[in-house]
C-alpha positions in Angstrom: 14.7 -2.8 -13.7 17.5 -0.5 -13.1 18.8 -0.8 -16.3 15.4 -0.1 -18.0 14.6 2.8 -15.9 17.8 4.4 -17.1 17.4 3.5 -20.6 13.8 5.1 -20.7 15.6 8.6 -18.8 18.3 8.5 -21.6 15.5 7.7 -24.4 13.6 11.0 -23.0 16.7 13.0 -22.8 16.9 11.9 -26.1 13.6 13.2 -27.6 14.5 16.3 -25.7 17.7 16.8 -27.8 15.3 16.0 -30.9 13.0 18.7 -29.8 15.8 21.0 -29.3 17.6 20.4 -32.3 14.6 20.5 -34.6 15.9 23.0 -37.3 18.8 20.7 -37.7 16.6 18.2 -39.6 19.3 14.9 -39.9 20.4 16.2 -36.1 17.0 15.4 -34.5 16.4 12.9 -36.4 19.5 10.7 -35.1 18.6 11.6 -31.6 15.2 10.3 -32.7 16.5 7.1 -33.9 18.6 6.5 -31.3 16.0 7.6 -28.1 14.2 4.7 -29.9 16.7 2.1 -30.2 17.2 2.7 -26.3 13.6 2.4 -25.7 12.6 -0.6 -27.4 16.0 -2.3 -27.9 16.7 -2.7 -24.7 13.4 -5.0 -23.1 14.3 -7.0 -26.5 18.3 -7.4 -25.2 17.2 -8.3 -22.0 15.2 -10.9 -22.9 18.4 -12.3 -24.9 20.1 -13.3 -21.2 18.7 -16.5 -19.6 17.4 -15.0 -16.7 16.2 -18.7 -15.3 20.5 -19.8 -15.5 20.8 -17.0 -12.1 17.9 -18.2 -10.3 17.6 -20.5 -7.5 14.1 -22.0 -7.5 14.5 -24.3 -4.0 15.2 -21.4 -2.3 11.3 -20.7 -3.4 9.9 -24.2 -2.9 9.2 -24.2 1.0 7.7 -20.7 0.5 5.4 -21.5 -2.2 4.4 -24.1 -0.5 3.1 -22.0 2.4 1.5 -19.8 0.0 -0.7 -22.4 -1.0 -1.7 -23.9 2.4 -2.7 -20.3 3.2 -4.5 -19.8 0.2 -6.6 -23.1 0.2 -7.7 -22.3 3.8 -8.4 -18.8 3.5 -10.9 -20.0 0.3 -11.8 -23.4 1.6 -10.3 -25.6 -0.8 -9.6 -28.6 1.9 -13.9 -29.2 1.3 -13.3 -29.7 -2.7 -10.1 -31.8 -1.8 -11.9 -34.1 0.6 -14.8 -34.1 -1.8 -12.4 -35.3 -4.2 -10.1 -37.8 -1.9 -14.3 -39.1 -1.3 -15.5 -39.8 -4.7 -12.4 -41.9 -5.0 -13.0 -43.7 -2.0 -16.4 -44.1 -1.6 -17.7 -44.0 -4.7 -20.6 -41.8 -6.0 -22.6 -41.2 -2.6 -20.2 -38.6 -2.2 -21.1 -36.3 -4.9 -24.4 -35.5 -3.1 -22.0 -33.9 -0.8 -20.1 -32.1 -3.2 -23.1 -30.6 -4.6 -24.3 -29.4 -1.7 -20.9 -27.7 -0.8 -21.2 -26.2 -4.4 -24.7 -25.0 -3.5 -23.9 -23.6 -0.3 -21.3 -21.7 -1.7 -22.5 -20.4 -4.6 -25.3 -19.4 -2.5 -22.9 -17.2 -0.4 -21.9 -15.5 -3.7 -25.1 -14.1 -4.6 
């Protein structure tokens, strides 16, 4: 982010030169050029490293993890998990329950 912060500051510098040199007509037009080449050649460079090689996903693992235990309990998703973990198990009388856990809660949406 650093980098591409400092190649947008050098880009506008750039265009400032432009604007400055504007009587100058091949002058302005090089800082042109180049205020360009820094602005979108350098996203374009940086997706040329393998970011992923620098990474270390474990480290993320346990804490993704979390995320999701929070998430399904803050929106209820352990009702559509045992609704599922039921169908398999018991067969179809579990469906009525699933629908009226899909009725209650679209209910709460309106």
């Amino acid at each position: 982010k650093i980098l591409s912060m400092g190649m947008n500051v050098v880009a506008a510098l750039l265009a400032l030169y432009a604007l400055c040199s504007w009587s100058s007509f091949g002058l302005s037009r090089k800082f042109t050029t180049v205020g360009w080449l820094c602005l979108f050649g350098t996203p374009f460079l940086m997706s040329m490293v393998p970011v992923r090689k620098f990474l270390d996903y474990d480290s993320l693992d346990p804490l993704a993890r979390t995320y999701a235990t929070e998430v399904g309990k803050h929106f209820s998703f352990g009702y559509v998990f045992d609704m599922c973990e039921d169908v398999l198990t018991k067969g179809l009388p579990a469906v009525d329950q699933g629908q009226k856990y899909g009725m209650t809660a679209c209910n709460a949406l309106q």
